[in-house]
C-alpha positions as CSV (number, residue, x, y, z in Angstrom):
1,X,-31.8,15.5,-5.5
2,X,-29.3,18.0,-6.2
3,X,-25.9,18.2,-8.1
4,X,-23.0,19.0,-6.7
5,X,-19.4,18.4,-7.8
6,X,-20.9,15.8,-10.4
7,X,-22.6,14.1,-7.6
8,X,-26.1,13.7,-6.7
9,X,-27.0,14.7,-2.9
10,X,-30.1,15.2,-1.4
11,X,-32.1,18.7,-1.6
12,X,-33.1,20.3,1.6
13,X,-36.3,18.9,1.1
14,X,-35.4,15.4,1.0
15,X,-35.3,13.1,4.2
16,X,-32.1,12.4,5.5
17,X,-32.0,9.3,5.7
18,X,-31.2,9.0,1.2
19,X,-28.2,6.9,0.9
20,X,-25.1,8.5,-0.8
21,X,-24.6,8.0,-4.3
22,X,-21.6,5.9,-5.0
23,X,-18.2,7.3,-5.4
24,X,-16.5,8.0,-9.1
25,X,-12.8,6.8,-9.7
26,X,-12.0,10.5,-10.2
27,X,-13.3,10.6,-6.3
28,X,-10.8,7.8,-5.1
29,X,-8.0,10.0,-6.9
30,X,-8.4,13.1,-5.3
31,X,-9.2,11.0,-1.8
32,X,-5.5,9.4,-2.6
33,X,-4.2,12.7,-3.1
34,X,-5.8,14.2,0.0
35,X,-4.3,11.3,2.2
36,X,-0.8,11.6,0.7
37,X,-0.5,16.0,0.8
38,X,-1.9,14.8,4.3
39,X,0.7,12.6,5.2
40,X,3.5,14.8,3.8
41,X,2.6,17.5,6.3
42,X,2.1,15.2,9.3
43,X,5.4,13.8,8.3
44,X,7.0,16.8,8.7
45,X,5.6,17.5,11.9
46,X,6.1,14.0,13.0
47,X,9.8,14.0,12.1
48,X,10.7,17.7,13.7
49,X,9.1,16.7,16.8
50,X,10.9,13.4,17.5
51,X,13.8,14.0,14.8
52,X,14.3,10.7,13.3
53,X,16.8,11.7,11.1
54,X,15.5,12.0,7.8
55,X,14.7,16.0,7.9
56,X,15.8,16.5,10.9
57,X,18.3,14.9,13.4
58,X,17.6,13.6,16.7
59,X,19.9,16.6,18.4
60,X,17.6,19.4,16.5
61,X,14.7,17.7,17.6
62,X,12.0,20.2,18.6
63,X,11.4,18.0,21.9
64,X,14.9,18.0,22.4
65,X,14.5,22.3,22.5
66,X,15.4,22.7,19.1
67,X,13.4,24.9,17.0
68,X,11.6,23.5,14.3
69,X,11.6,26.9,12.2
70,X,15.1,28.1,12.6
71,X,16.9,26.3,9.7
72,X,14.4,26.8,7.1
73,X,14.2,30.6,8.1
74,X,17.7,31.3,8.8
75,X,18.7,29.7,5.1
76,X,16.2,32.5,4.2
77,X,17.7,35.4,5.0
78,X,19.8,35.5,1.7
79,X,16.6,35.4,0.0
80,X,14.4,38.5,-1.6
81,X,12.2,38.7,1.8
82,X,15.2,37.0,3.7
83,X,15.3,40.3,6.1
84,X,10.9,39.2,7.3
85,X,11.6,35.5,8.1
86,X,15.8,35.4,8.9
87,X,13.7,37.1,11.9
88,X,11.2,35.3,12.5
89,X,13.4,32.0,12.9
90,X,13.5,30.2,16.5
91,X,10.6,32.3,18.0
92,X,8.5,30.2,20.2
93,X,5.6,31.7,18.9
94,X,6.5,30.6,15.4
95,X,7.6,27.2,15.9
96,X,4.3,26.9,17.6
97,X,1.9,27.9,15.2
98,X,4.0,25.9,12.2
99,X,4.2,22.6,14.5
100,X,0.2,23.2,14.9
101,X,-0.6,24.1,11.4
102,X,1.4,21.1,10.0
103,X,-0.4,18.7,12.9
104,X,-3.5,20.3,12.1
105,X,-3.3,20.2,8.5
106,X,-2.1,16.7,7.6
107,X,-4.5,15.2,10.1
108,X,-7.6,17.1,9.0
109,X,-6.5,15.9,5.6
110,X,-5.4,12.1,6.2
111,X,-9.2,12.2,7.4
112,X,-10.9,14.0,5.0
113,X,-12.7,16.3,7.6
114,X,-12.0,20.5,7.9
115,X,-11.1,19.9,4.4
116,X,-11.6,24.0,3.8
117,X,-10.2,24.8,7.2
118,X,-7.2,22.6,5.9
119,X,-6.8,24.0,2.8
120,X,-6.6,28.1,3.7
121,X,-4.2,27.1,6.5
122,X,-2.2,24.6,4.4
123,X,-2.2,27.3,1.6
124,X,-0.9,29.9,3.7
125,X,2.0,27.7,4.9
126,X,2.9,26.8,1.4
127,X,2.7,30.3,0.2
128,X,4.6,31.9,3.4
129,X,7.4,29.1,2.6
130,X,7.3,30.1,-1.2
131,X,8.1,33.2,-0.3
132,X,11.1,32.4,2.0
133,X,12.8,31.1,-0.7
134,X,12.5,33.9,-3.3
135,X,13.8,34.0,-5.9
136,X,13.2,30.1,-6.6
137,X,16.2,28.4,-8.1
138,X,15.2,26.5,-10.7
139,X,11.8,28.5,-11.8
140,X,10.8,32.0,-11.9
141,X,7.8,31.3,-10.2
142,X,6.3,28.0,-9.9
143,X,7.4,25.2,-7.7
144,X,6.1,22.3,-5.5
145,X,4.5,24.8,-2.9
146,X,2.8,26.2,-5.7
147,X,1.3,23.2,-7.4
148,X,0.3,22.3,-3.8
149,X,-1.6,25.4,-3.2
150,X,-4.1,24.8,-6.1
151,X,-3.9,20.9,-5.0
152,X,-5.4,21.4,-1.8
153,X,-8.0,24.2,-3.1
154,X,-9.1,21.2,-5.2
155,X,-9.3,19.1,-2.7
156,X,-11.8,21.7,-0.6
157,X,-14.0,22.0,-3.5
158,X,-14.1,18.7,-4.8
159,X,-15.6,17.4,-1.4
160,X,-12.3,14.3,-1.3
161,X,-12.8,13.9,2.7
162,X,-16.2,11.8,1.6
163,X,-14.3,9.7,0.1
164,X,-12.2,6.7,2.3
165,X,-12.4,9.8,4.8
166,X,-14.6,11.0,7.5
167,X,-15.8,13.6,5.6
168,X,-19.5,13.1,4.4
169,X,-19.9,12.1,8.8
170,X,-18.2,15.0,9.8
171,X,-20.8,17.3,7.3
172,X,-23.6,15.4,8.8
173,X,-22.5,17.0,12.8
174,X,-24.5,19.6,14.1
175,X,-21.3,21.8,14.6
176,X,-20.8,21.5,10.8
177,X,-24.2,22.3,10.1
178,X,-24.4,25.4,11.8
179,X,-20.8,26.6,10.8
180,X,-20.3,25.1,7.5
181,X,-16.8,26.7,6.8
182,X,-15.3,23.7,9.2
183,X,-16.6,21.3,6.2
């Protein structure tokens, strides 16, 4: 056996058939973490798709044809790098790949598989909409997209989609086997 992240898992030698050592409390907190940054992104898409009112009213709704970018963006333009993403706001393009990366994000997360995949996308959300709002009101620098950032790197390399997740499965797949960067 081999140790990795503080847990025991078998050596390439080894059959595969040696059971998985239990999981650690500390394991069950970042699994909770994972599910929750999970569910705040498929929220997000959830409630700009449909527009239930709580981000997002039903009129603005992106299935109703309203962009799901434009607000954020536009509220940018007053911003340092207001100028980059005042433009970007309402182009289909753009309000397709966000609607994909939250989708994509928060359920690869509530599931604990693509955790890395995850985690570079969902980091280059947070850090493209840390940017938008430049120069940050109540910090110089940090803020929630921030801590955020380093949360889901943690996630990544702490291996928390084994945990109440699909995750040690989804390692086992052939696909993840040969291209281990969609662990």
């Amino acid at each position: 056996m081999a140790t990795t992240h503080g847990r025991d898992v078998p050596s390439k030698q080894s059959t595969t058939n040696v059971a998985p050592s239990a999981a650690r409390p500390v394991d069950y907190v970042w699994a909770i973490a994972r599910i929750l940054i999970g569910w705040i992104f498929l929220w997000a898409f959830l409630d700009k798709t449909f527009g239930w009112g709580f981000a997002t009213p039903a009129d603005r709704a992106w299935i109703a044809g309203g962009s799901p970018t434009t607000g954020f963006l536009k509220g940018a333009g007053e911003n340092a790098l207001g100028g980059l993403f005042s433009g970007l706001a309402g182009q289909a393009w753009v309000d397709w790949l966000f609607m994909l990366g939250l989708l994509g994000v928060g359920v690869a997360l509530i599931l604990g598989a693509g955790m890395r995949i995850a985690a570079v996308a969902g980091g280059l959300m947070l850090i493209l909409m840390w940017a938008a709002e430049l120069p940050l009101a109540t910090n110089p620098f940090v803020d929630d997209h921030i801590v955020y950032i380093v949360v889901l790197a943690g996630l990544a390399m702490a291996g928390a989609g084994d945990t109440l997740g699909i995750g040690r499965w989804w390692s086992g797949t052939s696909l993840v086997r040969n291209y281990p960067f969609l662990r």
